[in-house]
Biotite code that builds the C-alpha atoms (Angstrom):
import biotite.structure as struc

atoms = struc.array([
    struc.Atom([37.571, -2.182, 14.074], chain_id="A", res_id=1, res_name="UNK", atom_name="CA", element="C"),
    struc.Atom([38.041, -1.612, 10.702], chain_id="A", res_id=2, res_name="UNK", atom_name="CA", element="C"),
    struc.Atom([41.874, -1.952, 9.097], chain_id="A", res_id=3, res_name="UNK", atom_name="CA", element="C"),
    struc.Atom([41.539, 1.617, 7.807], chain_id="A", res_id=4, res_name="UNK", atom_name="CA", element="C"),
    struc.Atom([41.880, 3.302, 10.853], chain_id="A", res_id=5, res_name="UNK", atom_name="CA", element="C"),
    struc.Atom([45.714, 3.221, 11.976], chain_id="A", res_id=6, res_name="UNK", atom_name="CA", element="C"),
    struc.Atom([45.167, 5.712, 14.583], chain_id="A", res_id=7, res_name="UNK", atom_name="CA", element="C"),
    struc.Atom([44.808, 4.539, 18.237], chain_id="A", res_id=8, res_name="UNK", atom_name="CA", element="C"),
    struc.Atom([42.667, 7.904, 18.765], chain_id="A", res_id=9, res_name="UNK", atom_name="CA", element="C"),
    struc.Atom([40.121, 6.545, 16.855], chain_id="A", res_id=10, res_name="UNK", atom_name="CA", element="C"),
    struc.Atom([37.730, 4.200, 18.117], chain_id="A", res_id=11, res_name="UNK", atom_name="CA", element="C"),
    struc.Atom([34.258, 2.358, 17.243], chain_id="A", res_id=12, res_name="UNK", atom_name="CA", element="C"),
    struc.Atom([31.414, 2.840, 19.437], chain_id="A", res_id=13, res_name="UNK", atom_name="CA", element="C"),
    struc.Atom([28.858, 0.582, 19.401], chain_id="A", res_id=14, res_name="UNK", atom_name="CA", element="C"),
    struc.Atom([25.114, 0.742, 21.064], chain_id="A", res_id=15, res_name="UNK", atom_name="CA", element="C"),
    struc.Atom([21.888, -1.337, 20.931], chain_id="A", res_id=16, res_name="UNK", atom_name="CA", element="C"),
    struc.Atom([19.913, 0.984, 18.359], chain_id="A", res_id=17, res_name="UNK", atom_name="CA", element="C"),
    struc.Atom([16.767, -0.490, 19.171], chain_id="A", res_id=18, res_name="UNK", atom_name="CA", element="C"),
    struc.Atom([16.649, -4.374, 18.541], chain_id="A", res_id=19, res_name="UNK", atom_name="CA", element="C"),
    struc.Atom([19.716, -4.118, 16.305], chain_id="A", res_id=20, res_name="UNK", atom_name="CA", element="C"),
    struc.Atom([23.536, -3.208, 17.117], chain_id="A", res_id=21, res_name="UNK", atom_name="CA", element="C"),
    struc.Atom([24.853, 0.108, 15.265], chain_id="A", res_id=22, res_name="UNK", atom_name="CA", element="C"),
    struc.Atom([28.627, 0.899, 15.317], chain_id="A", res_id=23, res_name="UNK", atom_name="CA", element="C"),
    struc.Atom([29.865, 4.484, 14.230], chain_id="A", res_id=24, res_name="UNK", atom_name="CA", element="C"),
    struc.Atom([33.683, 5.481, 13.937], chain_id="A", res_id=25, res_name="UNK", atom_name="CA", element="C"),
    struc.Atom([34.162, 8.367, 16.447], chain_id="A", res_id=26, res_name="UNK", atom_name="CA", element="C"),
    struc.Atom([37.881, 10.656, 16.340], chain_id="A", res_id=27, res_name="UNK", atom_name="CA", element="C"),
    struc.Atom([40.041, 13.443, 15.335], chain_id="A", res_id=28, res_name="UNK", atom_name="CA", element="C"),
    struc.Atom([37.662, 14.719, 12.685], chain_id="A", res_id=29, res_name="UNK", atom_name="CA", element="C"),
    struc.Atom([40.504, 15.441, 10.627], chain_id="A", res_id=30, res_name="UNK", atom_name="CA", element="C"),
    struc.Atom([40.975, 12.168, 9.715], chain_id="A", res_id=31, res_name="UNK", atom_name="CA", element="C"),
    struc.Atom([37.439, 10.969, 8.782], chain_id="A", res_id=32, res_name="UNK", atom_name="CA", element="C"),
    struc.Atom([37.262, 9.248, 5.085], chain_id="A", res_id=33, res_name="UNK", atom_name="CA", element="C"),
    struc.Atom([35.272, 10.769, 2.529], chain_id="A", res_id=34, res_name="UNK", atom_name="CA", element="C"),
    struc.Atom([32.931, 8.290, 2.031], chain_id="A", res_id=35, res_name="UNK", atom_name="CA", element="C"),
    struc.Atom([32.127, 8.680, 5.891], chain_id="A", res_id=36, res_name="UNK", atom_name="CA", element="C"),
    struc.Atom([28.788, 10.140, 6.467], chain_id="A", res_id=37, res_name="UNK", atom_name="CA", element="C"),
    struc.Atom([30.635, 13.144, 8.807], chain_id="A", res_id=38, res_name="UNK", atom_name="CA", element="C"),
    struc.Atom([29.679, 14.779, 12.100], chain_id="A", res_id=39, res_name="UNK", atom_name="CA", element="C"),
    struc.Atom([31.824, 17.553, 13.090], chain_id="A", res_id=40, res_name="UNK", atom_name="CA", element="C"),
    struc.Atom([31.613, 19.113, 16.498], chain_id="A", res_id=41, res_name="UNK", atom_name="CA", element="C"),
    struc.Atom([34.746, 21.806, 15.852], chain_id="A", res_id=42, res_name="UNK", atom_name="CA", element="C"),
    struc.Atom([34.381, 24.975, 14.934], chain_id="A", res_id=43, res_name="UNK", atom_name="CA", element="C"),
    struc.Atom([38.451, 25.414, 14.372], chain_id="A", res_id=44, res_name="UNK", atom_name="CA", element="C"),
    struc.Atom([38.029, 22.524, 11.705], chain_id="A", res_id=45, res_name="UNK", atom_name="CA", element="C"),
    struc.Atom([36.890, 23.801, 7.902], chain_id="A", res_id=46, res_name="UNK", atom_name="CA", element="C"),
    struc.Atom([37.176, 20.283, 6.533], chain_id="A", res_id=47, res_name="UNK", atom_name="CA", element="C"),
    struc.Atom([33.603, 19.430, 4.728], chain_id="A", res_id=48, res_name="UNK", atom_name="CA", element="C"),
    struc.Atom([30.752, 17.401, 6.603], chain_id="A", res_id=49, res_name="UNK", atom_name="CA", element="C"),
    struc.Atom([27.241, 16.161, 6.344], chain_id="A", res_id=50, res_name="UNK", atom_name="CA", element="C"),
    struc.Atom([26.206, 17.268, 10.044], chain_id="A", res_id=51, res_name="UNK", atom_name="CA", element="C"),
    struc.Atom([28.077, 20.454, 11.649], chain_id="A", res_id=52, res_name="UNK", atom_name="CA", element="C"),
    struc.Atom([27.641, 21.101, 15.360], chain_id="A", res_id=53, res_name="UNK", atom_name="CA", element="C"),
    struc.Atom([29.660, 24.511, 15.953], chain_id="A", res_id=54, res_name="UNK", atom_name="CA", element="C"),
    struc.Atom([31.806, 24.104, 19.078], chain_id="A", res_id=55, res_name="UNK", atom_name="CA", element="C"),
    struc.Atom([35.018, 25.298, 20.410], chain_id="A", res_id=56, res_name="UNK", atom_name="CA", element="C"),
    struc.Atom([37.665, 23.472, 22.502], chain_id="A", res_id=57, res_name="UNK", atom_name="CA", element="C"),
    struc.Atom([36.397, 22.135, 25.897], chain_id="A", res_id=58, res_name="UNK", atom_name="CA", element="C"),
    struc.Atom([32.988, 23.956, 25.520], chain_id="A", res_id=59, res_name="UNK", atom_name="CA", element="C"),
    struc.Atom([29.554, 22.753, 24.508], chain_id="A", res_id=60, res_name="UNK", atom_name="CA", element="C"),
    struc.Atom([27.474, 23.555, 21.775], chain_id="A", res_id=61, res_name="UNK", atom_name="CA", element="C"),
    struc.Atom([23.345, 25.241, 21.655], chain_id="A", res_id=62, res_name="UNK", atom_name="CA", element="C"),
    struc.Atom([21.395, 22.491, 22.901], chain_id="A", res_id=63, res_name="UNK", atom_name="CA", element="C"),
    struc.Atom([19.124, 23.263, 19.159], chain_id="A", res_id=64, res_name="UNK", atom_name="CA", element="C"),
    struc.Atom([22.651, 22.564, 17.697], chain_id="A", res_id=65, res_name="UNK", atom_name="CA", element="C"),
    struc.Atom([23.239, 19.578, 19.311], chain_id="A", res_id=66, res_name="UNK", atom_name="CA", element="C"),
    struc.Atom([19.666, 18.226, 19.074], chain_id="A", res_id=67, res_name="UNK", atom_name="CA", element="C"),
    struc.Atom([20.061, 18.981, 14.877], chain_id="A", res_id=68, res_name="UNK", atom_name="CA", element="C"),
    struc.Atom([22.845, 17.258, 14.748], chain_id="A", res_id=69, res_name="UNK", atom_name="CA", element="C"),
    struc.Atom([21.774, 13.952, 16.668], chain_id="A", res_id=70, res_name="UNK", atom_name="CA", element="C"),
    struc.Atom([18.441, 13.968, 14.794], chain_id="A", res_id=71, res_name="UNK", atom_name="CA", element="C"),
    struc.Atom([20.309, 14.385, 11.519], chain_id="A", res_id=72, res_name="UNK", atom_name="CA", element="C"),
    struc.Atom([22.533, 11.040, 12.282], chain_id="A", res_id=73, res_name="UNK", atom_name="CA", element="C"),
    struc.Atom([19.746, 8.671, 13.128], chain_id="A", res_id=74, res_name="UNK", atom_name="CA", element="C"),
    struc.Atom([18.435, 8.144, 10.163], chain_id="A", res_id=75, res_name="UNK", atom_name="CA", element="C"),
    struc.Atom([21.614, 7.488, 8.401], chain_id="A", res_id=76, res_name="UNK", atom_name="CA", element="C"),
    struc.Atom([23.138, 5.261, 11.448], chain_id="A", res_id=77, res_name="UNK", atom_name="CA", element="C"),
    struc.Atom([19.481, 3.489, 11.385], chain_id="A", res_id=78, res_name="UNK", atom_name="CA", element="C"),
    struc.Atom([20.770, 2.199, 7.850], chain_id="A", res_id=79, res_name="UNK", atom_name="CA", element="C"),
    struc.Atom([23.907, 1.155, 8.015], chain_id="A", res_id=80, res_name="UNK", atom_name="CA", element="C"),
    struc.Atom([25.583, 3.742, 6.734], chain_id="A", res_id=81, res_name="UNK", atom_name="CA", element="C"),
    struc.Atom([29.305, 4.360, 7.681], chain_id="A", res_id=82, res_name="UNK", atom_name="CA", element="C"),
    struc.Atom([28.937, 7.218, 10.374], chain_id="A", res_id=83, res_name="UNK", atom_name="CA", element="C"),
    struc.Atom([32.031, 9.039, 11.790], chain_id="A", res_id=84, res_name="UNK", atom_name="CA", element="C"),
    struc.Atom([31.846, 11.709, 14.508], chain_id="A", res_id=85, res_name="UNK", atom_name="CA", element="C"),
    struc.Atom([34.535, 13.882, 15.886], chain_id="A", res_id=86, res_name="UNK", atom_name="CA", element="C"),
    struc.Atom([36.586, 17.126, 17.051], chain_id="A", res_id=87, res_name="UNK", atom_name="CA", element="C"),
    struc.Atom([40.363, 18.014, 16.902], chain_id="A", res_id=88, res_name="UNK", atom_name="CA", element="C"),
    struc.Atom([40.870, 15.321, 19.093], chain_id="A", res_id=89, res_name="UNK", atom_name="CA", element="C"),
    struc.Atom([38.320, 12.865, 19.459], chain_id="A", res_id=90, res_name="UNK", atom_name="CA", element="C"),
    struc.Atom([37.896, 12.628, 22.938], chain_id="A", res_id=91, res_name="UNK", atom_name="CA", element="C"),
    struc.Atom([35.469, 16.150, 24.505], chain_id="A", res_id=92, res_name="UNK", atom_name="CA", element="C"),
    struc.Atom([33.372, 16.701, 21.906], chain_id="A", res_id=93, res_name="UNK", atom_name="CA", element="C"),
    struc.Atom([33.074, 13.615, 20.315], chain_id="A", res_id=94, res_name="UNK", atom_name="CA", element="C"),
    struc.Atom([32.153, 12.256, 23.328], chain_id="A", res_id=95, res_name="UNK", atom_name="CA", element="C"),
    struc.Atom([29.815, 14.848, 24.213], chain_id="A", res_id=96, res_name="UNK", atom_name="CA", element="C"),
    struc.Atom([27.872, 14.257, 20.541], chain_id="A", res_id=97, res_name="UNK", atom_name="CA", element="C"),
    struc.Atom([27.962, 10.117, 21.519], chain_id="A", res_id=98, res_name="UNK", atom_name="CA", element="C"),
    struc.Atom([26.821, 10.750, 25.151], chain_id="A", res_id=99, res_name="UNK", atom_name="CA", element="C"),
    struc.Atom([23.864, 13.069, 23.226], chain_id="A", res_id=100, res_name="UNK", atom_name="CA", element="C"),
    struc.Atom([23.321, 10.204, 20.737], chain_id="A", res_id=101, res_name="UNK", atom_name="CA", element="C"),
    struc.Atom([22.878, 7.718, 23.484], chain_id="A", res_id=102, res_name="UNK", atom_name="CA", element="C"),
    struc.Atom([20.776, 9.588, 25.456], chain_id="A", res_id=103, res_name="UNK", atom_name="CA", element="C"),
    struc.Atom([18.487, 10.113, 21.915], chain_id="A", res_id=104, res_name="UNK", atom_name="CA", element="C"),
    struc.Atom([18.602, 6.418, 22.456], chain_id="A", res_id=105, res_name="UNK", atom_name="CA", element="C"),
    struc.Atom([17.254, 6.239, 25.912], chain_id="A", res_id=106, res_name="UNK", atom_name="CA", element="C"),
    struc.Atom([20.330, 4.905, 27.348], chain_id="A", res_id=107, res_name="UNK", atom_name="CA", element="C"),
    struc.Atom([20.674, 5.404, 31.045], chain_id="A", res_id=108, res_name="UNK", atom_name="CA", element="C"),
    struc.Atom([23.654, 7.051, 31.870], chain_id="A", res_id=109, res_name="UNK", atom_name="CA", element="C"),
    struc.Atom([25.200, 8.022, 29.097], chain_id="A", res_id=110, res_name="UNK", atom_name="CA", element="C"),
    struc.Atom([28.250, 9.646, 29.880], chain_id="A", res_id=111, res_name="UNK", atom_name="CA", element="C"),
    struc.Atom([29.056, 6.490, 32.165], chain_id="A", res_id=112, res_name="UNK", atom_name="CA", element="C"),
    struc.Atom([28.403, 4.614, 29.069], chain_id="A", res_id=113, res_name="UNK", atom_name="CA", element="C"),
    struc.Atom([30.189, 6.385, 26.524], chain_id="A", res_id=114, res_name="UNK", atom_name="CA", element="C"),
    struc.Atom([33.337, 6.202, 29.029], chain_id="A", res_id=115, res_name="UNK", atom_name="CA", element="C"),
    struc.Atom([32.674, 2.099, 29.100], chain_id="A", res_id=116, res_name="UNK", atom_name="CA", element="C"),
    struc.Atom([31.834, 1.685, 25.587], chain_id="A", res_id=117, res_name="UNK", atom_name="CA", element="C"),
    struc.Atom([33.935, 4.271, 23.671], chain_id="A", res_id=118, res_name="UNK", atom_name="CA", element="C"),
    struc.Atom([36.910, 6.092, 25.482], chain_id="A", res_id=119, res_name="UNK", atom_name="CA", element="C"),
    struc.Atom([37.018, 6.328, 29.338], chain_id="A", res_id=120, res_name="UNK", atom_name="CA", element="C"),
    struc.Atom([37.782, 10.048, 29.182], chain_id="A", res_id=121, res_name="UNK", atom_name="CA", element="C"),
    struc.Atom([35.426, 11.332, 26.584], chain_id="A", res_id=122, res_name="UNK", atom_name="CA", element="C"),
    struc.Atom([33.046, 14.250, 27.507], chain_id="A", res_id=123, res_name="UNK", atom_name="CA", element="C"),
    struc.Atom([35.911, 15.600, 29.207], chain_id="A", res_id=124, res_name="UNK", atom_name="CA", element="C"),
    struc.Atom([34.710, 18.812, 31.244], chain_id="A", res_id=125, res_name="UNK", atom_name="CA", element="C"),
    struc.Atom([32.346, 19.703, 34.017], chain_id="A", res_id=126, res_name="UNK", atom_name="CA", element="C"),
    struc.Atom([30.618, 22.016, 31.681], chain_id="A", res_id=127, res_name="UNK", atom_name="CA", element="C"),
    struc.Atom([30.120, 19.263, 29.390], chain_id="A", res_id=128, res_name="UNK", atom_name="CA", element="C"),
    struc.Atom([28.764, 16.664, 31.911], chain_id="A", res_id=129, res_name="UNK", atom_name="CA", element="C"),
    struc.Atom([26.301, 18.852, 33.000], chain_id="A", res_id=130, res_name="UNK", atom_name="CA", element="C"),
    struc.Atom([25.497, 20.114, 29.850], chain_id="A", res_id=131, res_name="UNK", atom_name="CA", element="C"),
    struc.Atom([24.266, 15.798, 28.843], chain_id="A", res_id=132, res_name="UNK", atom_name="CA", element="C"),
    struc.Atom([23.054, 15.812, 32.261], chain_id="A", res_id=133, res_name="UNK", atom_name="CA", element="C"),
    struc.Atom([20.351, 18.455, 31.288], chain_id="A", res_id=134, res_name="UNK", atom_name="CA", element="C"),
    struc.Atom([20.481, 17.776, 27.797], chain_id="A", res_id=135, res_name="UNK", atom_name="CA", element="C"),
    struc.Atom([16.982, 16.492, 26.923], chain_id="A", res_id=136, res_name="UNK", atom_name="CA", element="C"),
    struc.Atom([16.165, 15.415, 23.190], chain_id="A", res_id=137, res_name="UNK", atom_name="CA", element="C"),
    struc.Atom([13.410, 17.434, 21.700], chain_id="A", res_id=138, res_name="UNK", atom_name="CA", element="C"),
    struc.Atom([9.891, 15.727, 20.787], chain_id="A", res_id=139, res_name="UNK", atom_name="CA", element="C"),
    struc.Atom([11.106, 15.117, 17.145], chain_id="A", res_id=140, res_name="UNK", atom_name="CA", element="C"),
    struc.Atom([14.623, 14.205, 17.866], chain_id="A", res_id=141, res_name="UNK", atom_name="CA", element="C"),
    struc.Atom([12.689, 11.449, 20.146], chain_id="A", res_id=142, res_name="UNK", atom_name="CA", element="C"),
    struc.Atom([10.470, 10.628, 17.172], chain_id="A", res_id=143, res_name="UNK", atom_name="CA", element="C"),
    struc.Atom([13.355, 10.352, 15.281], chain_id="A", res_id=144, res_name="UNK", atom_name="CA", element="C"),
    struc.Atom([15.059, 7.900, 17.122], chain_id="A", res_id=145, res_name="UNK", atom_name="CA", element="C"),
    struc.Atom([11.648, 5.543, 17.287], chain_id="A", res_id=146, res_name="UNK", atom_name="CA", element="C"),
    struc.Atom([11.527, 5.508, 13.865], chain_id="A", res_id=147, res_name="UNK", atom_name="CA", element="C"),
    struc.Atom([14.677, 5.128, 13.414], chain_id="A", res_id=148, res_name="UNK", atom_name="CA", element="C"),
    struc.Atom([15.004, 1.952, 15.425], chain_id="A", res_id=149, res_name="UNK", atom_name="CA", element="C"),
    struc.Atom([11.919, 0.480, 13.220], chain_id="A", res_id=150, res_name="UNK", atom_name="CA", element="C"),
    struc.Atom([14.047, 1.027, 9.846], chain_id="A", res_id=151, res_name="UNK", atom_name="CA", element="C"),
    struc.Atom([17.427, -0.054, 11.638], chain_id="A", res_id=152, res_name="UNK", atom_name="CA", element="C"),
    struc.Atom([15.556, -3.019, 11.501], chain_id="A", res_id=153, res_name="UNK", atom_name="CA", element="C"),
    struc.Atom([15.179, -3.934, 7.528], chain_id="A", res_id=154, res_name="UNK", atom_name="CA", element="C"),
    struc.Atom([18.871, -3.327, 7.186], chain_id="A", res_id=155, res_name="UNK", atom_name="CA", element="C"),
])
């Protein structure tokens, strides 16, 4: 993990993004750097970003919200660019937007895998669980992500 981050509530989560392994900085969005490309899944937070998924404490977001938000972050993520998703905490939210990322991704499971791969309590509510387990990217989100993968690769 990179040397910047002090905090223990922020954490790197990596996946296979196609044949090529991405890692983006997920936590407290409070604390992301400025020269972060910035996903921000809390409504109570006014700080600037590049993606903004409205959503309060412990709930989800409009599935259109969420799919936005995970089809504006492949292309950047597909190119190496420094990526940093989170909430007031890091942990619901944040996990809920890397669970919906992974899915984008095709992974199976994703909740089980965000738990394994990023914190083992993220996506932290029953309402959120279910909400990735119907959660199903939309045809251009999954376009997206295919392309995405093919440029991933030249970086």
């Amino acid at each position: 993990m990179n040397n910047l981050f002090k905090n223990p509530a922020i954490k790197p989560f990596k996946f296979q993004f196609g044949l090529v392994t991405r890692e983006v900085i997920g936590g407290p969005y409070v604390e992301r750097p400025v020269d972060y490309f910035g996903v921000k899944m809390a409504v109570e937070i006014k700080k600037p970003c590049d993606v903004d998924i409205p959503t309060h404490d412990f709930q989800v977001p409009s599935y259109a919200d969420l799919d936005k938000g995970v089809r504006a972050s492949l292309l950047p993520i597909a190119r190496g660019k420094k990526v940093y998703f989170g909430c007031m905490g890091g942990i619901g939210r944040s996990g809920l937007f890397a669970a919906a990322l992974s899915k984008s991704l095709g992974i199976p499971e994703p909740v089980k895998y965000v738990r394994a791969n990023f914190k083992s309590h993220a996506v932290e509510t029953k309402q959120q669980m279910d909400f990735i387990d119907k959660y199903q990217p939309s045809l251009k989100t999954k376009l997206t992500a295919s392309i995405a993968k093919a440029i991933a690769l030249a970086y």
